[in-house]
Every structure is written in structure tokens, then in C-alpha cells.
N, C-alpha and C positions, 0 to 999 in steps of 0.2 A: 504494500500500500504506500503507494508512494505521496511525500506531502503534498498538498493543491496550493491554490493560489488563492481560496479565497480570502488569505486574512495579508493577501500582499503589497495589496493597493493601500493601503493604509503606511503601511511600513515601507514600499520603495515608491513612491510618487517623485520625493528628492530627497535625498539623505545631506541637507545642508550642515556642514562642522565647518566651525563651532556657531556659526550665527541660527537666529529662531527660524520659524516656518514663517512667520509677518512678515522678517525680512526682509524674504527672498527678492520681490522687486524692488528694495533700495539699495542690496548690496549685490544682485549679480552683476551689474558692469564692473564692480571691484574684483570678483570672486574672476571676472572672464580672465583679469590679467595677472591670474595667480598659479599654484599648483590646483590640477581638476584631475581626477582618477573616475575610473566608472569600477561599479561593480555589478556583479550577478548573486542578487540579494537569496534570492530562490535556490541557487548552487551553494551561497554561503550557508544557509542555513543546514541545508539537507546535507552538505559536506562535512559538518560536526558533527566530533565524537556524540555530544549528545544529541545530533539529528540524527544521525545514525540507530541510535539507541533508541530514540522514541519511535521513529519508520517500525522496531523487529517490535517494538512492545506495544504500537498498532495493531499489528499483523497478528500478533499473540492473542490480544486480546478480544477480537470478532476471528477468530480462525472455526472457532463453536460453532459460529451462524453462519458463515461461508459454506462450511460442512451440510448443514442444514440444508438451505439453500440449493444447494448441488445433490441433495436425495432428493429433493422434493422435485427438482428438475428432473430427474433421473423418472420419478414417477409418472410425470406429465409423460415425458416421450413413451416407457412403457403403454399406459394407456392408449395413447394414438394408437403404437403399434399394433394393438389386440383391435383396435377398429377398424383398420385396414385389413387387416388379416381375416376378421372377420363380419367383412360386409357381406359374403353369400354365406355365411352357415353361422352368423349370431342371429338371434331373434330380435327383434325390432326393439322388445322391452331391455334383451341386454343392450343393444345400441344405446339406446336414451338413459340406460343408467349408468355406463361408462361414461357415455359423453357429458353428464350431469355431474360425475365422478370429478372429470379431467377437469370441467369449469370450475369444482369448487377450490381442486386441488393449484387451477390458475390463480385462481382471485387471490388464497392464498401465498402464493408464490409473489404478486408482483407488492400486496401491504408488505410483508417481509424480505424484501428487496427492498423497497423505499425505504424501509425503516433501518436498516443496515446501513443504507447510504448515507440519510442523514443523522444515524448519529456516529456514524463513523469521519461522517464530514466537520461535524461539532468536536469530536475528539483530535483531530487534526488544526481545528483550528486553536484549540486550546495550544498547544504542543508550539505551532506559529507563533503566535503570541507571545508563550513566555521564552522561548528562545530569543526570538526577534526581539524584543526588548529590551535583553541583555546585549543584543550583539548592538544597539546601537549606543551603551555603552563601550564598546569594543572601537566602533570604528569614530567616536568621539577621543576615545584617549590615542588612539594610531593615527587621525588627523592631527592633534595638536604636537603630536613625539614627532612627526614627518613634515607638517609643515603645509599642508592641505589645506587650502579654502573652499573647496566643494567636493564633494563625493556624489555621483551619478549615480541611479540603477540603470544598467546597461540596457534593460527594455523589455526582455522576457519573464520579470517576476512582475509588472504592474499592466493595467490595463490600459492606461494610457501611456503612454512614456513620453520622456522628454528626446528630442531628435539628435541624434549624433550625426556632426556633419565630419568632422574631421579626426575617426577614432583613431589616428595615427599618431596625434598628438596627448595621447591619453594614456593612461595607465590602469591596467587591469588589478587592481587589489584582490580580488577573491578569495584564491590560495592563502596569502598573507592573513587577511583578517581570517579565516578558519582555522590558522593556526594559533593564532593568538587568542582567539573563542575561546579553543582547546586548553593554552595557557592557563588563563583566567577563571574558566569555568572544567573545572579537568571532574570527567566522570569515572562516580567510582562503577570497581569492578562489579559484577551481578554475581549473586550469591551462586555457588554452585547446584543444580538439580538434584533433588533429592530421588535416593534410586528408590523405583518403581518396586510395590510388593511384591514377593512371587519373583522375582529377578534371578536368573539361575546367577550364584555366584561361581568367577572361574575357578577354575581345579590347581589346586597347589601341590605341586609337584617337592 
């Protein structure tokens, strides 16, 4: 489950350091004649150790309802299949209770798919959120230690973006500030699994 974009527009529209968001129309003609870096705020984030961690502990934790999800689909197509199979030798009343069958087991299918979605989408954005917030402490203290009067999102994490005419003259930060993410905010290790009941232990020789 990879993170989304909807909590991105918020977070890269302009990553101005150190000046506010009011700003920005008084000090971009200063900012044009100073150091400008662009970053890919969407790649910053998911590239940390702790994006990293929060993407496997998404996936972890709807992996139940995926599973779900995929027998109940598994259902639907069985069904079809027995009504194909048997349109000359089902009776009429199995047809209509199959097919009454499949539509309920539809309807179900698609409430629990939406609902999968959206709160897997709300648990994503949480995750956004509180990373992104820290990381714009990150890239607040790496402007001022470097000497930056603007920082860019390169274009792919917001829905509008700002236009790059001349990426030649820019500088990619990404790599850098994930590292220093990492620095700053360093996750800890995850507790080891606990083994499974019933687990044949090996044979010591």
C-alpha cells in the first residue's frame, strides 16, 4: 500500500524557508536571487526509514480485509461459473437463487471494498501528516545550515504545482533531507515475532 497524495497538497504547494506562507508574494523577487533547491516531497517522505515502516504497518494492518475481500471475490466468480455451466441443466428456481446469491454476495463485496478504501485512505493520511510535519522541521533547519531561501516541491506530490522553467539551475535535495529525516527522527527496531504455537522446533543434533 503505497502512501497517496491526499494529505500532499497541503504540505508541498511551497515549502518556503525560513520566510511564512503571507510572505511569499513580498519576498519571492528576493528569494528568485538567492539559493532555490526543488524537492520531491512524496519521494521524501515514503523514502524514510519511518515511511518505510508505516507503508509494511499499513499493509499489516488491512492485510485481514484484503484476504476477505479476495474470498468473497473468489465467491462471486465461483457463482457465475455454476450459471454458465448451468444454463441447460439448472432449473430456473436454481438460476434465480444463484443469481440472487451472487447479487447479495456483490453488494457485499463492493460496501467492503469502499470501506477498506476509505479507511485505509484515512490511515494513510494520518501516517502523511505526522511525518510531513516533522520533515518540515527537517528541511527548515537544512535551509538555514545551507543557506536556502526557497525550497520547491518538484511537482509530483501537489496538485497544483509551481512551474519549473529552468531545472538546470536547481538543486535536487530529496536524498539529503531523507537522510537527515533518518538522523533526526531514527526508528526504532520492531520487536521480534513471536513464534507461532504448535511450531515444530529444529532438531539438535
Amino acid at each position: 500500500m503505497k502512501i497517496r497524495n491526499a494529505g500532499m497538497a497541503a504540505l508541498a504547494v511551497l515549502l518556503i524557508v525560513p520566510a511564512a506562507w503571507a510572505q511569499v508574494e513580498s519576498t519571492a523577487p528576493a528569494a528568485a536571487s538567492g539559493k532555490i533547491a526543488v524537492i520531491n516531497l512524496q519521494a521524501a517522505i515514503a523514502g524514510t526509514a519511518e515511511g518505510k515502516q508505516a507503508s509494511k504497518e499499513l499493509q499489516a494492518q488491512f492485510a485481514s480485509r484484503q484476504t476477505e475481500l479476495e474470498n468473497l471475490r473468489k465467491q462471486i466468480a465461483d457463482l457465475q461459473q455454476r450459471l454458465q455451466a448451468g444454463q441447460t441443466t439448472l432449473s430456473d428456481e436454481e438460476k434465480a437463487r444463484l443469481a440472487s446469491q451472487g447479487n447479495i454476495l456483490t453488494r457485499k463485496f463492493q460496501r467492503e471494498q469502499q470501506d477498506l478504501q476509505d479507511d485505509g485512505n484515512d490511515a494513510q493520511q494520518l501516517a502523511i501528516n505526522r511525518i510531513g510535519q516533522k520533515m518540515l522541521t527537517v528541511l527548515d533547519k537544512f535551509a538555514k545550515q545551507n543557506g536556502y531561501n526557497l525550497i520547491l516541491d518538484d511537482g509530483t506530490s501537489a496538485q497544483s504545482a509551481p512551474v519549473v522553467l529552468y531545472s538546470a539551475n536547481q538543486v535536487d535535495v530529496t536524498q539529503q533531507i531523507i537522510k537527515l529525516y533518518d538522523t533526526s527522527y531514527p526508528v526504532k527496531a520492531a520487536a521480534p515475532a513471536a513464534s507461532r504455537p504448535g511450531a515444530s522446533k529444529p532438531s539438535q543434533k
